[in-house]
C-alpha positions in Angstrom: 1.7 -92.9 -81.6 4.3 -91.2 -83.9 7.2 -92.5 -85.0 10.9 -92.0 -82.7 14.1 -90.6 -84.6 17.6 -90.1 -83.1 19.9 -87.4 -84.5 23.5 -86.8 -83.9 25.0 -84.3 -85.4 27.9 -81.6 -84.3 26.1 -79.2 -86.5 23.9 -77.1 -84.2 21.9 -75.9 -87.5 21.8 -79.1 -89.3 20.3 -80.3 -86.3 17.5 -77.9 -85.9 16.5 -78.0 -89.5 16.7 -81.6 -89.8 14.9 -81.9 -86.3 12.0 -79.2 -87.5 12.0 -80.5 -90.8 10.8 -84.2 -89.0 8.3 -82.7 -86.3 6.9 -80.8 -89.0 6.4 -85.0 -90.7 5.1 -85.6 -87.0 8.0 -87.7 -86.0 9.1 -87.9 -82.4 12.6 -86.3 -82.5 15.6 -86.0 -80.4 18.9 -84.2 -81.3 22.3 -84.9 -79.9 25.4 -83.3 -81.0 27.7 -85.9 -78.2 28.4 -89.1 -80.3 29.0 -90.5 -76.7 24.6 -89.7 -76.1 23.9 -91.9 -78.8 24.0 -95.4 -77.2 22.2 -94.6 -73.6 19.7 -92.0 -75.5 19.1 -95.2 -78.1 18.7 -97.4 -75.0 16.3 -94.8 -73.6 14.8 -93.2 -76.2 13.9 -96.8 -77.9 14.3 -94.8 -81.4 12.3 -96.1 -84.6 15.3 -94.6 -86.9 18.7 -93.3 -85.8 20.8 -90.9 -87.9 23.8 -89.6 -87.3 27.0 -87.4 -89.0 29.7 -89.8 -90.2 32.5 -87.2 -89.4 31.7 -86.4 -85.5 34.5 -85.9 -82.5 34.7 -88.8 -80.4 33.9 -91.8 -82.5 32.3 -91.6 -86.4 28.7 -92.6 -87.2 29.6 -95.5 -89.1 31.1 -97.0 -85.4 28.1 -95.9 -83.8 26.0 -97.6 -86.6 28.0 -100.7 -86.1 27.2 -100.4 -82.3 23.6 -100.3 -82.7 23.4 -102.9 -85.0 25.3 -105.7 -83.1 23.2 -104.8 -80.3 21.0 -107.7 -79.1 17.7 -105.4 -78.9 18.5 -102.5 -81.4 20.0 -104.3 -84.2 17.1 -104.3 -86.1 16.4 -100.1 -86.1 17.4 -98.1 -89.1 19.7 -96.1 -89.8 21.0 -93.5 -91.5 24.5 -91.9 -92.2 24.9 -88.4 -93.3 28.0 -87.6 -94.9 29.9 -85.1 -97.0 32.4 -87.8 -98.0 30.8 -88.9 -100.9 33.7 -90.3 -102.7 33.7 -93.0 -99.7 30.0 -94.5 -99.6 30.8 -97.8 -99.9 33.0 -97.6 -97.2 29.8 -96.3 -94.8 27.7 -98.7 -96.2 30.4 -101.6 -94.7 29.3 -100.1 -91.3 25.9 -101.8 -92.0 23.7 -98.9 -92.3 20.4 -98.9 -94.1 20.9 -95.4 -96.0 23.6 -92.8 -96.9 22.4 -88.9 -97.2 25.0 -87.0 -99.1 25.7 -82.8 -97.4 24.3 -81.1 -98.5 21.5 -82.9 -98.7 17.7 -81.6 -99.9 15.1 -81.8 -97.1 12.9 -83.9 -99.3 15.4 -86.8 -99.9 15.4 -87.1 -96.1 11.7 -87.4 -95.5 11.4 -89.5 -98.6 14.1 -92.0 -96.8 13.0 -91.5 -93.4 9.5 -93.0 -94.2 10.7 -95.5 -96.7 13.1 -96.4 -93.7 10.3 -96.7 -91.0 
C-alpha cells in the first residue's frame, strides 16, 4: 500500500506540482489549500506525512503542526513546513516540525525529505 501525504498550501500551482511531483514517487496525495481542512482531512485521511505552507490565511502551518503533534493519535506523523521566511527557521522548527523546505524549493529536496521522513 503506498504511502499517505497531506498538503496545504494556498498556492493552487505549488499544489499541483508538489502533488504530481509525489504521485509520480507513488505516494497517496491529497491537496488542500483551507488550513481549516487540515485537522478533519488528517483525522480522515490518516496521513503518513503532512506538509503544509507556513504563511496560510486562517491559521499558519507551524499552528497546525503544533496541532497535530499534541494530538493523542497523530502526534507521531511527520511533518513538514514550507516557507519563504528563511531568515525565521528556527522559529518553525519551535512549532515541533520534523523538516523545513525553503520557496522556492527544488523538487528533488522534497522527495529526498519526504522518503527520509516516512
Amino acid at each position: 500500500m503506498s504511502k499517505r501525504i497531506l498538503i496545504l498550501d494556498d498556492n493552487q500551482d505549488i499544489l499541483d506540482i508538489v502533488q504530481e511531483t509525489l504521485i509520480y514517487e507513488q505516494f497517496d496525495v491529497k491537496i488542500t489549500g483551507v488550513s481549516s481542512d487540515v485537522i478533519p482531512m488528517v483525522e480522515s485521511f490518516n496521513p503518513d506525512l503532512v506538509i503544509l505552507d507556513y504563511r496560510i490565511a486562517g491559521t499558519n502551518g507551524g499552528e497546525l503542526c503544533r496541532q497535530i503533534k499534541s494530538h493523542p493519535k497523530y502526534g507521531n506523523t511527520p511533518v513538514i513546513i514550507f516557507s519563504a521566511y528563511i531568515n525565521h527557521k528556527e522559529d518553525i522548527f519551535a512549532y515541533g516540525c520534523d523538516a523545513v523546505i525553503n520557496k522556492p524549493f527544488d523538487l528533488n529536496e522534497l522527495v529526498e525529505k519526504v522518503n527520509n521522513l516516512i
